[in-house]
C-alpha positions as CSV (number, residue, x, y, z in Angstrom):
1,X,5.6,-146.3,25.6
2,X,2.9,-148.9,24.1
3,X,1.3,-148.9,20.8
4,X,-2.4,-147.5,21.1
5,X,-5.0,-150.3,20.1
6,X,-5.9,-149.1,16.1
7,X,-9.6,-148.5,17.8
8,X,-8.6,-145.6,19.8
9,X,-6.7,-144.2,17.0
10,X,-9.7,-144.2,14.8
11,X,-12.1,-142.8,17.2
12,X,-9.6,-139.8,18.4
13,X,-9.9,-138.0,14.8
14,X,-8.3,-134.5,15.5
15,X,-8.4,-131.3,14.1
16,X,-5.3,-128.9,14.6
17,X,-7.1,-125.1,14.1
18,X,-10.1,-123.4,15.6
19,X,-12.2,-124.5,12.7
20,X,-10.5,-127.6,11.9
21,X,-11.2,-128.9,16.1
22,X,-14.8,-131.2,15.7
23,X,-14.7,-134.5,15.6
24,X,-16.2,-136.7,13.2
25,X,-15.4,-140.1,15.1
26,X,-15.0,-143.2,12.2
27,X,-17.7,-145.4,14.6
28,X,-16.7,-148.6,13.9
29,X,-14.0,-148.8,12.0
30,X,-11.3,-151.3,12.1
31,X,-7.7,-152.7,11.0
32,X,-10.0,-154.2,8.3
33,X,-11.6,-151.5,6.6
34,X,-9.5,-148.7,7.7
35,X,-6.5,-147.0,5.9
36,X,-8.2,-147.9,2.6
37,X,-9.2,-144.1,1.3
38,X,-7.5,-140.6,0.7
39,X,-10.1,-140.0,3.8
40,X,-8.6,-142.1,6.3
41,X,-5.1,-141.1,5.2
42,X,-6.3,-137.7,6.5
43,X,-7.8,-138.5,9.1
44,X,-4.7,-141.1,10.6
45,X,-2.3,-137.8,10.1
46,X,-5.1,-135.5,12.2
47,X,-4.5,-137.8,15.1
48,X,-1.2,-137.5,14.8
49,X,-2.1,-133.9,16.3
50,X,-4.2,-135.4,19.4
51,X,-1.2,-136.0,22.1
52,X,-0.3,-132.1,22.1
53,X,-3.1,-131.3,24.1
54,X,-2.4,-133.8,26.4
55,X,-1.0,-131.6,29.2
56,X,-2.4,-133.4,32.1
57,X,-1.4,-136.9,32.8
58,X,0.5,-139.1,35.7
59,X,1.4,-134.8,36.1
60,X,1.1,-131.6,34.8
61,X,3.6,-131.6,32.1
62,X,4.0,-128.0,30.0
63,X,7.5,-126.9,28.5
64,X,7.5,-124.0,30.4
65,X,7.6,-125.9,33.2
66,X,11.4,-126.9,32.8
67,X,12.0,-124.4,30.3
68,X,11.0,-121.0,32.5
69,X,11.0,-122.4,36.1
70,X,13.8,-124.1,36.6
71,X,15.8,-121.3,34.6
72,X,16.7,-118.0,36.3
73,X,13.2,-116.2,34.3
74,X,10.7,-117.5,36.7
75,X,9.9,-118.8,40.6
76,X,7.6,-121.9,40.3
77,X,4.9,-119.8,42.7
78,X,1.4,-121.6,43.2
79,X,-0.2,-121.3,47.0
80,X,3.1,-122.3,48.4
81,X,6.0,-125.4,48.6
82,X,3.1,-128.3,48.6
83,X,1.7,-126.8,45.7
84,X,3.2,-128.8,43.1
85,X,6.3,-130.3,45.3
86,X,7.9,-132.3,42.5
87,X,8.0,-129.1,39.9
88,X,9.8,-127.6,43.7
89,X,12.6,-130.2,43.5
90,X,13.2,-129.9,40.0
91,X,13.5,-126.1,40.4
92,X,16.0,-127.0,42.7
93,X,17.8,-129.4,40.7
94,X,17.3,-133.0,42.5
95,X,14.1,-134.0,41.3
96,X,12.1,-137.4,41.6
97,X,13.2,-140.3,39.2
98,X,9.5,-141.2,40.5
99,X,7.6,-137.9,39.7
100,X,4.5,-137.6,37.4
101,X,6.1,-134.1,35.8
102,X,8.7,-137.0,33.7
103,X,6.4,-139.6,33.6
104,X,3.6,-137.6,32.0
105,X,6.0,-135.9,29.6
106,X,7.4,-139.3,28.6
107,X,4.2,-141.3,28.3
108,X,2.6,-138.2,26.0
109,X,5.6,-138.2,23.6
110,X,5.4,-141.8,23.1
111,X,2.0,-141.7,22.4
112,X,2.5,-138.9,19.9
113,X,5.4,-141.3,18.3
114,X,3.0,-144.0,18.7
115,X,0.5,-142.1,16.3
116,X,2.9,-140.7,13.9
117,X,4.4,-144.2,13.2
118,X,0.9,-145.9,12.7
119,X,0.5,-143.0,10.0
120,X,4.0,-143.6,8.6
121,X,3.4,-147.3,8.4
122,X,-0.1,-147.5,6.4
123,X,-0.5,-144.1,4.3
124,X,1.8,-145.4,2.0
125,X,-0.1,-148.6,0.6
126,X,-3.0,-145.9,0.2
127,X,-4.1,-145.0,-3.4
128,X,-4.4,-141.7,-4.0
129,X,-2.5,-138.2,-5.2
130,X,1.1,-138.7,-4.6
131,X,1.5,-135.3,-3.4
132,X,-1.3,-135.0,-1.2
133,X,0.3,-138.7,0.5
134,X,3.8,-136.8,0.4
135,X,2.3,-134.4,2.4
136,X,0.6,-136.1,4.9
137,X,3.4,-138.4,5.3
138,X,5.7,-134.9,6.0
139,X,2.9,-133.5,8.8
140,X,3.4,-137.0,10.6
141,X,7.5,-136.3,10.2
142,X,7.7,-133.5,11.5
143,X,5.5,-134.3,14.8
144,X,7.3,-137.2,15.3
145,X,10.7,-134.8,15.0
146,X,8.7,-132.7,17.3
147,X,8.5,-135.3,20.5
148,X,11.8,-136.6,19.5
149,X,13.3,-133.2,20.0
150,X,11.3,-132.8,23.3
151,X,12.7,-135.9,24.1
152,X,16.3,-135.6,23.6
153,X,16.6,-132.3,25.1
154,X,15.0,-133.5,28.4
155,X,16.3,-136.8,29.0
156,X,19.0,-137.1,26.3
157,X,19.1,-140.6,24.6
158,X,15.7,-142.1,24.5
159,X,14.3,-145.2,23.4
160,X,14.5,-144.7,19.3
161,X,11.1,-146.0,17.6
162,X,10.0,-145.7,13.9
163,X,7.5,-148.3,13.3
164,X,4.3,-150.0,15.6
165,X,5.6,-152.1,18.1
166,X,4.4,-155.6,18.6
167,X,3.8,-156.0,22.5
168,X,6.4,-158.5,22.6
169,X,8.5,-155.3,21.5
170,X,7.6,-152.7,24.2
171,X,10.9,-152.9,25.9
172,X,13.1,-151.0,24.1
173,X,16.8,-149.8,25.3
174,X,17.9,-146.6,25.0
175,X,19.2,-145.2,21.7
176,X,22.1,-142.5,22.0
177,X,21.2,-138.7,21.8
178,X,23.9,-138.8,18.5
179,X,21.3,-141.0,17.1
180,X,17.6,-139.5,18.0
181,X,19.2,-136.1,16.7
182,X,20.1,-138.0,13.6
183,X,16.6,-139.0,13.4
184,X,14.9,-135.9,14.4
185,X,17.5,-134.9,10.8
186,X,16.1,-137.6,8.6
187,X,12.7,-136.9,9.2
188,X,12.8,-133.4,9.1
189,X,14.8,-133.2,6.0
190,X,12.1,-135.1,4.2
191,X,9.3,-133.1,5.5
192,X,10.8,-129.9,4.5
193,X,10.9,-131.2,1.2
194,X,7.4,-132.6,0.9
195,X,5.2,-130.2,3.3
196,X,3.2,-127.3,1.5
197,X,4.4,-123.3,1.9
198,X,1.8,-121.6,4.8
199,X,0.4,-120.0,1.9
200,X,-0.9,-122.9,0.5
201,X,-3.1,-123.8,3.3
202,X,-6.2,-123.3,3.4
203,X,-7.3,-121.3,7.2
204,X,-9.5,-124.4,7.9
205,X,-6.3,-126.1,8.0
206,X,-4.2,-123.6,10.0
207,X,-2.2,-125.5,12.3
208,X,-0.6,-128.2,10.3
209,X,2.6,-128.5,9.9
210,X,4.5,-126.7,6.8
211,X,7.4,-126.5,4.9
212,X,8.3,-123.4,7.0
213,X,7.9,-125.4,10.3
214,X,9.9,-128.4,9.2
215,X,12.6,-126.0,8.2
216,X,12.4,-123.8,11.5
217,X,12.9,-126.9,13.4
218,X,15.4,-128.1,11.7
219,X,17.1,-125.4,12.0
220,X,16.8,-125.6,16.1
221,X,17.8,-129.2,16.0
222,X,21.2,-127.9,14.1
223,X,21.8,-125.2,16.2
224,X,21.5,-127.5,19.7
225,X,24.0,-129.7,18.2
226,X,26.6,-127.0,17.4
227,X,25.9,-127.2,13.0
228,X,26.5,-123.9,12.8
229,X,26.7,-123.8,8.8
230,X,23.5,-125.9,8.4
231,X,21.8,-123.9,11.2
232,X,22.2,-120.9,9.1
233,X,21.3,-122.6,5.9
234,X,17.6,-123.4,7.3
235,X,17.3,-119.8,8.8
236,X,17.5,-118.2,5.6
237,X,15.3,-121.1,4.0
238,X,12.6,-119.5,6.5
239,X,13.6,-116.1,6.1
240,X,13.8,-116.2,2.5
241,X,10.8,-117.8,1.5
242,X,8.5,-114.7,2.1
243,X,6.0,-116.7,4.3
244,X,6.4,-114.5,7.3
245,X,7.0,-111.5,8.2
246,X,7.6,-110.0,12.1
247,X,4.4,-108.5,13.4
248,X,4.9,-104.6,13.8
249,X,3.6,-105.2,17.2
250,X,5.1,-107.1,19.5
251,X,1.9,-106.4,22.1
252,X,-0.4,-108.0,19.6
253,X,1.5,-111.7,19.5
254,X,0.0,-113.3,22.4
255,X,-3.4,-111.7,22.3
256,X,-6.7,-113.8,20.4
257,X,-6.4,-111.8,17.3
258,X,-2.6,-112.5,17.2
259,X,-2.7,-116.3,17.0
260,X,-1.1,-117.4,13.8
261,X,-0.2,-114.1,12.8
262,X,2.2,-113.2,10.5
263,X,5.2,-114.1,12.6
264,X,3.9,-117.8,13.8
265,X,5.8,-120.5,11.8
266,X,3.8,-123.2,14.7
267,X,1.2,-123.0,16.8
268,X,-0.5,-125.6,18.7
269,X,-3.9,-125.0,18.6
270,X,-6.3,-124.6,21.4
271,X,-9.5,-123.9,21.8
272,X,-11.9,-123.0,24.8
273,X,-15.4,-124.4,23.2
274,X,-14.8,-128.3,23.1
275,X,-16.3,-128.9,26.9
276,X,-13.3,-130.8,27.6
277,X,-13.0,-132.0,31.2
278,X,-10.4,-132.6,34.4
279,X,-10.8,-136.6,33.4
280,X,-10.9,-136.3,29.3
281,X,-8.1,-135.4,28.3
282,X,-8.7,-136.8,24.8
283,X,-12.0,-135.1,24.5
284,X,-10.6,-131.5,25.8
285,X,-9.1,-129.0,23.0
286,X,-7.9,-126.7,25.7
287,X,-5.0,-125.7,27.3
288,X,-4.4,-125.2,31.0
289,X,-1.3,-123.1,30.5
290,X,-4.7,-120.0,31.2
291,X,-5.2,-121.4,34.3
292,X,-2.0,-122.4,35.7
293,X,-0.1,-119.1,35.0
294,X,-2.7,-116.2,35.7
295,X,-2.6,-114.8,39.3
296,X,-4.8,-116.2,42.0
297,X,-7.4,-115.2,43.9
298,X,-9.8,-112.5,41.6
299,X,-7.9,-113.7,38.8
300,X,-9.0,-117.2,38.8
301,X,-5.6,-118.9,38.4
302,X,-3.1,-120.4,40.0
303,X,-0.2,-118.5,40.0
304,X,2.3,-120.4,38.5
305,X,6.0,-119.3,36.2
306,X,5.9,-116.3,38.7
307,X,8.8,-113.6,36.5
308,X,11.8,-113.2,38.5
309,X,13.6,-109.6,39.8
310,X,16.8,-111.2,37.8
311,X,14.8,-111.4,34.3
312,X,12.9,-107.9,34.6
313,X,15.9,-106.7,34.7
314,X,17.8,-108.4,32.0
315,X,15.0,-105.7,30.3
316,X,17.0,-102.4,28.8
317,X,16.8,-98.5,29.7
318,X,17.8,-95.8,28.2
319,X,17.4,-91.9,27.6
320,X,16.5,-90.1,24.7
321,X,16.3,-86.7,23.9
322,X,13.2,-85.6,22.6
323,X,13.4,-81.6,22.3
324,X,14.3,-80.3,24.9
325,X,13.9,-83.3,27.2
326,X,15.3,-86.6,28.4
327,X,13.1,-89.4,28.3
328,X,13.5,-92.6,30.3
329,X,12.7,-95.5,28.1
330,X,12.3,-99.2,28.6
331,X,12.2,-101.7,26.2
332,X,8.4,-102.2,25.8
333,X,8.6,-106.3,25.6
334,X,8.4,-105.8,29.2
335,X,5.0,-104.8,29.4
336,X,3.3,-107.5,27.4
337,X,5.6,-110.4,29.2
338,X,4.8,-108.8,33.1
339,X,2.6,-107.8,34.4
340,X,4.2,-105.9,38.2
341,X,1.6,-105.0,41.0
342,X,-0.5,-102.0,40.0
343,X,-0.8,-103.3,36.4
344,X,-4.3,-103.5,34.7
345,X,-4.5,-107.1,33.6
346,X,-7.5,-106.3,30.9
347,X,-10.8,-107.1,32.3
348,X,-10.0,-109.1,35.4
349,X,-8.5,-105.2,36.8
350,X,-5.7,-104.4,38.8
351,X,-3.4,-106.5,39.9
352,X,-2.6,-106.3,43.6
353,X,-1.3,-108.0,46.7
354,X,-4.5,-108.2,48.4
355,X,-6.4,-109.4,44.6
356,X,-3.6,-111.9,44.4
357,X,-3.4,-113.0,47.8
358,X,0.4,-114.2,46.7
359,X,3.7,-112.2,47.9
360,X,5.0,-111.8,44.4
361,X,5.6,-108.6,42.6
362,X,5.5,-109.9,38.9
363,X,2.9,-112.1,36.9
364,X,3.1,-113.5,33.8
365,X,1.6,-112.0,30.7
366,X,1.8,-113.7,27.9
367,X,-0.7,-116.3,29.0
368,X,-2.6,-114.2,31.4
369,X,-6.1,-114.4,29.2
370,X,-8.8,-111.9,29.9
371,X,-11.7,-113.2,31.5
372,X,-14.1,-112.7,28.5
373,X,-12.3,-115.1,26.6
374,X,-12.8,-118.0,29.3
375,X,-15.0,-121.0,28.1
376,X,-18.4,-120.3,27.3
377,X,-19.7,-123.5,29.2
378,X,-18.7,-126.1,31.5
379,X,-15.1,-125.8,33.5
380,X,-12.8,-123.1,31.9
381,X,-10.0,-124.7,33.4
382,X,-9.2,-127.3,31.2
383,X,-10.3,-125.2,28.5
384,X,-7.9,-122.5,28.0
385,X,-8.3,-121.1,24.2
386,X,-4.3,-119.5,24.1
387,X,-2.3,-121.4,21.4
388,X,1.0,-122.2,22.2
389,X,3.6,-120.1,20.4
390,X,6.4,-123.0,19.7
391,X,8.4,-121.6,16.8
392,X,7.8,-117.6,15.8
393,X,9.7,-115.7,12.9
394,X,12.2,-114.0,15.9
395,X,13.2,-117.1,17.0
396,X,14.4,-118.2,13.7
397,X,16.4,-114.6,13.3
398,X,17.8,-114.8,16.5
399,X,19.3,-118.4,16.1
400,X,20.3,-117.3,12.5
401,X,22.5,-114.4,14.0
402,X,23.9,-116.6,16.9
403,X,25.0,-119.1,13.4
404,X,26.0,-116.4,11.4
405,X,28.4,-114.8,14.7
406,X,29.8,-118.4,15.2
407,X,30.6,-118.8,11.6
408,X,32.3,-115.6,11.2
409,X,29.7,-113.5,9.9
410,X,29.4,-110.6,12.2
411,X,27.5,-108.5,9.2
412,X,25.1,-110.9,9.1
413,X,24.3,-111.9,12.6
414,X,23.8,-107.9,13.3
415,X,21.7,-107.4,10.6
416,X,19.3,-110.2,12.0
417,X,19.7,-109.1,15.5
418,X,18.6,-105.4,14.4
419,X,15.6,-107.2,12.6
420,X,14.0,-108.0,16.1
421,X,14.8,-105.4,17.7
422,X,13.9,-102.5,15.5
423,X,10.2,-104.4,15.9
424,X,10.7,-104.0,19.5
425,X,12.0,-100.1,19.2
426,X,15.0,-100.6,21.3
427,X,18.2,-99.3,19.7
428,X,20.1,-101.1,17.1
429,X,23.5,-102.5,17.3
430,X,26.4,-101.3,14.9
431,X,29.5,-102.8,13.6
432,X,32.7,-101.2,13.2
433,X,31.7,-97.8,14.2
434,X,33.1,-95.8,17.5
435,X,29.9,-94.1,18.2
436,X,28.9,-94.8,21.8
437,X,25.5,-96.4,21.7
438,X,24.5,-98.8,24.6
439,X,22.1,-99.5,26.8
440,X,22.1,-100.3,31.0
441,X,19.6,-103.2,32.1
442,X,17.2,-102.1,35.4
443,X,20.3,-103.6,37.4
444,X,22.4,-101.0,36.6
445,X,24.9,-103.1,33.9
446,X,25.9,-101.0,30.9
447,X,26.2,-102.7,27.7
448,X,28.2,-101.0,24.7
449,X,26.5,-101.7,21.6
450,X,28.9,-99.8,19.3
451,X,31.7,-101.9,16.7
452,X,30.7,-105.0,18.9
453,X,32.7,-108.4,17.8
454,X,33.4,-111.9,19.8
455,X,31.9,-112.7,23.0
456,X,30.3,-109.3,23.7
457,X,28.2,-109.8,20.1
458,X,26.8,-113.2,21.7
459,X,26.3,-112.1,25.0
460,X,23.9,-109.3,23.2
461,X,22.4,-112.1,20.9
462,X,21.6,-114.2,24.4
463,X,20.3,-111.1,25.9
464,X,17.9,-110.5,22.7
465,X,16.7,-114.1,23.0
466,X,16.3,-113.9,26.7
467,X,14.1,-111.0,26.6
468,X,12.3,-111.6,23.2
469,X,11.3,-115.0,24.4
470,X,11.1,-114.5,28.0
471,X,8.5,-117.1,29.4
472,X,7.7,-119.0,26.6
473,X,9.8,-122.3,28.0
474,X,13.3,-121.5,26.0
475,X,15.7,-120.5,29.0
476,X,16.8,-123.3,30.4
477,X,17.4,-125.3,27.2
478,X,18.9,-122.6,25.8
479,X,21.5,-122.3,28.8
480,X,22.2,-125.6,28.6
481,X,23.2,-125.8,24.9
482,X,25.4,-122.5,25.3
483,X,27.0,-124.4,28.0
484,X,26.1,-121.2,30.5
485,X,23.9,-123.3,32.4
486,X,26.0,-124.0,35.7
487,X,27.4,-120.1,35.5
488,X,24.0,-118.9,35.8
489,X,22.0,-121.0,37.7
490,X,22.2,-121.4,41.5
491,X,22.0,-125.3,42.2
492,X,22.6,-126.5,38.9
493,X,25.0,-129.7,38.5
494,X,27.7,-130.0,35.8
495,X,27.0,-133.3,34.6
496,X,23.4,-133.7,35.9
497,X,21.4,-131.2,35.6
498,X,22.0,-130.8,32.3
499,X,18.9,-133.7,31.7
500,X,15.6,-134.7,34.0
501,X,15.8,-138.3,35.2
502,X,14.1,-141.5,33.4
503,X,11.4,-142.0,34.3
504,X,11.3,-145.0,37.3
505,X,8.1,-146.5,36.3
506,X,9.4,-146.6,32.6
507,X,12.7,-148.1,33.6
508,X,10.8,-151.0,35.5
509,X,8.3,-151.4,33.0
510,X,11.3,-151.9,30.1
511,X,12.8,-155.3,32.5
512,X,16.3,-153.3,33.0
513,X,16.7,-152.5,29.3
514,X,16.7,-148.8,30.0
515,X,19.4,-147.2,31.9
516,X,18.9,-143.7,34.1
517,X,20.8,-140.1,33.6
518,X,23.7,-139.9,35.7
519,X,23.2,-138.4,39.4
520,X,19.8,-139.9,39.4
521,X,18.6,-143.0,41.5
């Protein structure tokens, strides 16, 4: 949780698109002669961007990694139980206080709130356009919101810092989650009132944060603390502003021509060119999500977030009849998440037990980059070029019609629930209406869609976020918040599991000032 020395800031100048990803290192700069210029103002609220490629440090550290493995959507796979062991324990809920998975995900937020708050602390003596300093000062908000909010939900209350730190002030205690949400709030209130519109972004600066992301967020930090009415609010800020739309094709999202498309309200930005390596992961622009999750053997990968039987088939069926025929359909979001054995995966071929060398029947897709878009030189493996989809357009409609159900707005939440489905050609839900539409999953479970109301209306608006998001690292969050956690998922401890354990390296390190989660040691 240390401050970074000003020097490494000021060498680490980082861009946050494919075009925006050189470096142009300020050699030699210092607390002297820095933050003097509209220049360095920019360049202090790049860095801000540097920590979310850190993915490897003290452990491999991903939000999937809680978020899809320890849920009920995905096995944790690799070449067996010793590959990875801590991410084993955690899938079984009684994970290491002493692991690198926690460490490394606490150390990298702190850095990233180290970076924010060295921005937030100098831009404003800078003379230059008010707005443009508004602005920067909102980018630095909202990533500091960001790893606040990756925070909270993963260890709850967290040390709460908004300024540099003198070294003498490294130990900090721990603040209550009531007050990081409150801060996560603040900042992203003033963000969303300061950022630019996407549209007024140039696409060298595609990446950054926007007045559509701040609100999007916002809008999931009201939603995981039960503002329902405020939850909506920032939904339809999103939703009404015109900056997005949902692309007609769900297949094309997670594909290289999808990135940032028309549905992305955030992306982090990767690239596979920057020659990043195992050892630098500063100097690496990549993500090893690529890596991690595509199959082994001919694939290259290493079989990690292997898809479940239980979340293939949370996936509806149905007939139709077209002429004279009934036709079996499934909803196709299961093709572009899965791949099962037999599958072409693109270029790499078919996917098989014997190309695999792995037991499992499922792969995930989403990730799963063809082999021509591996780095062009050096070591591909810490150069994965597949942005991280963090907030898209259907996840803001979805948590708009959970707000608008639990507000009394059943109109509403259906119409915003039919929104994302109708892109995904599965059928709609009505209101009100005896007609006897419905689907039944692969596991046989009928589902009445017709004149739903109450619980069955949310259990279809889970369903649709399930399968909509599958295996982009919402589950488990999202189980907890709904308070479904302990129903669902075998091993899981009311009271516990809820939260990963404190680090034990940060609790020594603070001289007994921090205190660990309940049910840890």
């Amino acid at each position: 949780m240390g401050a970074l020395t000003l020097m490494v800031f000021v060498l680490l100048n980082t861009g946050c698109s494919k075009d925006f990803l050189d470096r142009d290192p300020y050699i030699g700069s210092s607390a002297g002669n820095f933050y003097q210029t509209a220049e360095d103002a920019e360049a202090a609220t790049i860095a801000c961007y540097a920590p979310l490629q850190v993915e490897i440090s003290d452990g491999a550290h991903f939000r999937w990694y809680f978020g899809d493995i320890v849920s009920d959507d995905a096995d944790k796979g690799g070449s067996g139980d010793t590959d990875e062991p801590d991410l084993l324990e955690f899938e079984g809920f009684y994970g290491d206080p002493s692991s690198g998975i926690v460490l490394g995900e606490w150390k990298t937020a702190y850095k990233g709130i180290t970076y924010c708050n060295l921005a937030l602390e100098n831009i404003p003596g800078i003379e230059m356009d008010e707005f443009t300093k508004l602005a920067y000062l909102g980018e630095a908000q909202f990533l500091r919101a960001y790893w606040y909010f990756n925070l909270v939900t993963t260890f709850g209350g967290v040390p709460l810092v908004t300024r540099p730190l003198a070294p003498s002030e490294y130990a900090q205690p721990r603040a209550t989650d009531e007050e990081v949400w409150a801060q996560i709030v603040a900042d992203l209130e003033e963000a969303a009132a300061n950022l630019p519109a996407k549209s007024a972004y140039g696409t060298s600066q595609t990446g950054r944060a926007t007045r559509g992301a701040a609100n999007a967020l916002l809008a999931k930090a009201q939603l995981y603390q039960g503002n329902m009415a405020e939850c909506r609010a920032r939904c339809e800020e999103v939703v009404g502003s015109g900056e997005y739309f949902l692309d007609p094709n769900y297949g094309n999202i997670f594909t290289e021509g999808g990135e940032n498309g028309p549905g992305s309200i955030w992306e982090i930005q990767y690239a596979n060119n920057s020659g990043g390596n195992w050892g630098a992961q500063f100097w690496s622009e990549g993500t090893y999500t690529n890596v991690f999750q595509r199959a082994r053997g001919t694939f290259s990968g290493y079989g990690f977030n292997l898809p479940t039987q239980d979340f293939v088939d949370e996936f509806e069926t149905w007939e139709e009849q077209i002429g004279p025929d009934v036709i079996q359909k499934t909803d196709p979001r299961l093709g572009y998440t899965v791949y099962a054995l037999g599958d072409n995966a693109s270029d790499w071929g078919t996917i098989t037990a014997d190309a695999t060398g792995m037991t499992s029947e499922y792969y995930p897709r989403k990730y799963f980059n063809p082999a021509a878009e591996l780095a062009p030189f050096g070591d591909p493996n810490p150069n994965g070029g597949s942005n991280d989809r963090v907030i898209r357009l259907a996840d803001v409609l979805l948590m708009h019609a959970e707000a608008c159900h639990l507000t009394g707005d059943d109109a509403a939440a259906i119409a915003s629930l039919n929104l994302v489905r109708a892109r995904a050609s599965v059928l709609a839900v009505k209101e009100g209406t005896a007609n006897a539409v419905q689907f039944e999953n692969a596991a046989g479970q009928v589902i009445n869609l017709a004149g739903l109301t109450g619980r069955s209306l949310l259990d279809v608006i889970y369903h649709e976020r399930r399968v909509e998001l599958g295996l982009e690292g919402h589950r488990f969050f999202d189980l907890v918040r709904q308070g479904r956690a302990a129903e669902v998922l075998e091993g899981f401890v009311e009271g516990k599991s809820e939260l990963f354990p404190i680090p034990t390296a940060e609790i020594t390190l603070s001289n007994g000032q921090l205190t660990q989660n309940e049910g840890y040691e």
